[in-house]
N, C-alpha and C positions, 0 to 999 in steps of 0.2 A: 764873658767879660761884662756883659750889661746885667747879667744880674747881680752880678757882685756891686756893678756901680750905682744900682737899685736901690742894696741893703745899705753900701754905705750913704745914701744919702738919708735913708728911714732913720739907721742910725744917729745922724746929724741931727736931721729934727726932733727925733726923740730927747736926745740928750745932750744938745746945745739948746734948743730954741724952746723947748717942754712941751712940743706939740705932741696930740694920740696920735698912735701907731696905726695905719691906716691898715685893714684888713687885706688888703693886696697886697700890701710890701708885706705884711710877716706871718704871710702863708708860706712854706718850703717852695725851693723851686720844684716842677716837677720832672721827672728822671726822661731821660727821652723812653719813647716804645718800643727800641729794640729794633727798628727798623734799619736792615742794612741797605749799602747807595747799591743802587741800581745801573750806575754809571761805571762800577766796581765788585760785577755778581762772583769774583773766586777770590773775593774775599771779605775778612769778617767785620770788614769795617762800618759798624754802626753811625748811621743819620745823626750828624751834630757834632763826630767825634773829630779830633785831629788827623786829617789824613796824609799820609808821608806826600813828601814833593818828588813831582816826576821829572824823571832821568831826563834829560835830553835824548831823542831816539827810541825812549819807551812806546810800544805799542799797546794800546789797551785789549785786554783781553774780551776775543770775541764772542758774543749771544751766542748761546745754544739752543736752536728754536725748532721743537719736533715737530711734525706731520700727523695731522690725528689718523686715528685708525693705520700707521704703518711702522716700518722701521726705520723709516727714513729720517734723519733730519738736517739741520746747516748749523755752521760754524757762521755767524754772520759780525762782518766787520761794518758797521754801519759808517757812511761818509758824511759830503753836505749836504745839507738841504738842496731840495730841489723842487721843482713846480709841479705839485701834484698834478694839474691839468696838461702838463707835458711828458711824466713821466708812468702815472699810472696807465696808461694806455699799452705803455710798452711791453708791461707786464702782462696785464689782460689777455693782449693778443698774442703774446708766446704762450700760455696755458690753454686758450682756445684752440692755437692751433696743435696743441698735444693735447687735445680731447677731440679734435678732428683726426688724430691719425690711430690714438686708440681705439675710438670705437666706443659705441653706450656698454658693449661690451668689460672696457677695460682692456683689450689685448695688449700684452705687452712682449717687445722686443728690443733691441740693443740699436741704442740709435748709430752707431758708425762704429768701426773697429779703428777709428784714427787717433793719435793723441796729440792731434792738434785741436782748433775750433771745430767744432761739431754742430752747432746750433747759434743762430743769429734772428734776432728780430732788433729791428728799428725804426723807428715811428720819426720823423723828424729831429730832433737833436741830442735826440738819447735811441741808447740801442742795453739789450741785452744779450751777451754774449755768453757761449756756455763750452765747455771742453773736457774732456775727460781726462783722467789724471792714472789712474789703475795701468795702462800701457806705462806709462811714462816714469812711475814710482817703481817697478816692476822692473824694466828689460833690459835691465845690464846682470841683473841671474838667472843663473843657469835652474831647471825647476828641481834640479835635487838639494840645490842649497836652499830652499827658499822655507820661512818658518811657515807654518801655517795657516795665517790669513793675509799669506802677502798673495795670495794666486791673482794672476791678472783679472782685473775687471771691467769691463767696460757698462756706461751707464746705459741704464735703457728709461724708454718711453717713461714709466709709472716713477721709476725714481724722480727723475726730473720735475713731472706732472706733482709729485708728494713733494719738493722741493717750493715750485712756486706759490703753495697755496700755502708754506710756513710763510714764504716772504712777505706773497700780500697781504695776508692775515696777520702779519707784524706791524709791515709800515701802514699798512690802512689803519690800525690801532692808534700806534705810535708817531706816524707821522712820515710824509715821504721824503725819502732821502737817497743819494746814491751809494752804493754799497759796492761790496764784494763778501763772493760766499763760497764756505766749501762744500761740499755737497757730500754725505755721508749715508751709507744703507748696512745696516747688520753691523755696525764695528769697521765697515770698510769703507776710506775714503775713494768715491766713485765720479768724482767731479769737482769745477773750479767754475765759476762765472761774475761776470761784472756786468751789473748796472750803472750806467752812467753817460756823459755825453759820448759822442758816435766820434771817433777818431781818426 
């Protein structure tokens, strides 16, 4: 809208008032770079363009942020801001202590056979919370009906561990915020957790 309101006014002066054409106005506008929002990565909607109005009840579709070196990654639905100085801590210290129980080794094992809460850290007024979902998507069939990558799962150590280091190596980036995320390894969702304040 402002360049058009641009050219009409170059126009004006040109050919009302008999002023020159100022080399700024009557250069073409130029075309945006192709850049799509980032705010909207599954779809093609390019930076600058009209973008549809959201539903009432629409949820934005969640980052998909891998783990270097493995198969793991999240589904991350990012929330609100929150104070880095209260909330990175709480991460840190959940990853430290899954590299205190792997090992410099790396061992890895299956952190619980439950599908409830599984994993908790909490630092003063934020906590993160972690649970396994593979029982729970899983146990109302029988295993001869089951397709092929439904087999029960349960998360272990290293997933988790490949998990937090996509999150903080997100929001350390991007900025910290509270979240939730699904936790994925091979094609299988193997987990659910929430960052955020302590409930």
């Amino acid at each position: 809208m402002v360049k058009y309101g641009l050219r009409l006014v170059a126009v004006y002066a040109v050919l009302v008032l008999g002023l020159p054409l100022s080399p700024i106005l009557a250069a073409p506008a130029r075309d945006s770079p192709g850049v799509h929002c980032q705010n909207a990565p599954y779809t093609q909607i390019v930076a600058g363009d009209m973008t549809p109005a959201r539903k009432r009840g629409d949820v934005p579709a969640p980052l998909i942020l891998c783990a270097p070196e493995s198969r793991t990654y999240i589904a991350l639905t990012p929330g609100l801001p929150a104070d880095t100085r209260q909330i990175r801590p709480v991460v840190i210290s959940a990853y430290q202590r899954i590299l205190n129980i792997t090992g410099p080794l790396h061992e890895d094992r299956i952190i619980s056979f439950s599908s409830g809460w599984i994993f908790n850290t909490t630092i003063g007024a934020y906590s993160l919370k972690v649970k396994n979902v593979g029982v729970a998507n899983t146990r109302h069939r029988m295993w001869w009906s089951r397709p092929v990558n439904t087999v029960p799962r349960h998360m272990t150590y290293l997933e988790l561990e490949n998990a937090l280091l996509a999150l903080y190596t997100h929001l350390n980036e991007r900025g910290w915020r509270q979240a939730q995320f699904e936790i994925w390894d091979a094609g299988r969702e193997v987990g659910f957790a929430t960052l955020g304040p302590e409930l």
